[in-house]
C-alpha positions as CSV (number, residue, x, y, z in Angstrom):
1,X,-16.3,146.4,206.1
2,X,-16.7,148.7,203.3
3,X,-20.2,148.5,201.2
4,X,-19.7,146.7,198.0
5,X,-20.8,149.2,194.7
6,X,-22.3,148.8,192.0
7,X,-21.1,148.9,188.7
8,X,-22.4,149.5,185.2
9,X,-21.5,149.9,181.9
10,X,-22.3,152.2,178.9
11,X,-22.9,151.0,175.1
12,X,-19.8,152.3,174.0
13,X,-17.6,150.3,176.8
14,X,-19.6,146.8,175.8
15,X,-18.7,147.6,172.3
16,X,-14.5,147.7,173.5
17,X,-14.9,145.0,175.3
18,X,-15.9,143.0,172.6
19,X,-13.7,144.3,170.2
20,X,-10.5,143.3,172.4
21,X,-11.9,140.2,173.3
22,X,-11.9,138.9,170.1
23,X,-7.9,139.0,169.9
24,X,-6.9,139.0,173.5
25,X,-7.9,135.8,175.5
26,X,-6.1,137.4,179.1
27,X,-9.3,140.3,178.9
28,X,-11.9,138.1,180.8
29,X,-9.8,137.2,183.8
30,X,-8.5,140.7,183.6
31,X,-12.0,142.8,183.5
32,X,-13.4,139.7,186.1
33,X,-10.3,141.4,188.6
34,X,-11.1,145.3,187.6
35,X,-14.9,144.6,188.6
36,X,-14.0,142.9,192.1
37,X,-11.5,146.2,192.4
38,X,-14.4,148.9,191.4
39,X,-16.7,146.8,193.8
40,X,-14.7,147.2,196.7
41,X,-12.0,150.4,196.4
42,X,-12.6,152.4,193.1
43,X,-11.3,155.4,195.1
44,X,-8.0,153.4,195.9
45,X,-7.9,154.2,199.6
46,X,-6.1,150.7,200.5
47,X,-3.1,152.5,198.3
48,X,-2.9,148.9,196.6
49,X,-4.1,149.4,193.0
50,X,-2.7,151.3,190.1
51,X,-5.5,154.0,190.1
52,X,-4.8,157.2,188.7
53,X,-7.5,160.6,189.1
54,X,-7.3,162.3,185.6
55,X,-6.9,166.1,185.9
56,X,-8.4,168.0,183.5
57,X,-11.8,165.6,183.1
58,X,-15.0,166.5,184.4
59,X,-17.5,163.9,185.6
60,X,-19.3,162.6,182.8
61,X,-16.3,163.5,180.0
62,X,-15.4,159.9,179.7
63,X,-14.2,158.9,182.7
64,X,-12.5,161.0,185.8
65,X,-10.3,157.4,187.1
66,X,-8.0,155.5,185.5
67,X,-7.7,151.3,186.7
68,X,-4.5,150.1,184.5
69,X,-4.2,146.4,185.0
70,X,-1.5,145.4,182.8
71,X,-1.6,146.7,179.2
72,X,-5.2,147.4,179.6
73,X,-6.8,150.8,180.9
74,X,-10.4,151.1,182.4
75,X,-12.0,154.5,183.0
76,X,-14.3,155.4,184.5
77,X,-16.3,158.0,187.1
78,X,-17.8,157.7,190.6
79,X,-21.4,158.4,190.9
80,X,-22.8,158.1,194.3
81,X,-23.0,154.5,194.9
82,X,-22.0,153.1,191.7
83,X,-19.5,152.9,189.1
84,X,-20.2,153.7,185.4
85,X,-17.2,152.4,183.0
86,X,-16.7,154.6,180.0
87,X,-13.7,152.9,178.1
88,X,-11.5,150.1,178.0
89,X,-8.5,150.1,175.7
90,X,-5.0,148.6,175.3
91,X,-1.7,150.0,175.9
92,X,0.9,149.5,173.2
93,X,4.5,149.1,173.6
94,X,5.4,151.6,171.2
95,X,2.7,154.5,172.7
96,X,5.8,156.6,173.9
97,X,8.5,156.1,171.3
């Protein structure tokens, strides 16, 4: 059994958060099921979750991973034993047209 990590947040992630709450009920079951995922497998080695590694970011630049549940992205970087989340934003439909 893998050890669990921890994970934090910065001021500028709790601020996001917030924000989206406000308009999107689905965000608290969906950032409850990113925690238990950063917990467990941030690095994605079970090959289950739809984690990206950003190339081109630096640790510390905001966030070297990318967890996309649904239409909402969390980034964030690996630091030893714990996770630091950086951002949390929605997806649009209309991103790409």
């Amino acid at each position: 059994m893998t050890p669990r990590l921890s994970v934090r947040t910065v001021p500028q992630f709790d601020r996001l958060l917030r924000r989206l709450n406000k308009q999107h009920p689905e965000l608290p079951q969906l950032y409850a099921e990113a925690l238990r995922i950063l917990e467990t497998d941030p690095l994605n080695l079970s090959r289950q979750h739809n984690i990206k590694k950003l190339t081109g970011v630096g640790p510390g630049e905001g966030g070297q991973y990318r967890l996309a549940l649904r239409r909402f992205r969390f980034r964030y970087d690996i630091s030893g034993h714990e996770v630091v989340l950086y951002y949390c934003g929605l997806r649009r439909e209309d991103t790409y047209r």
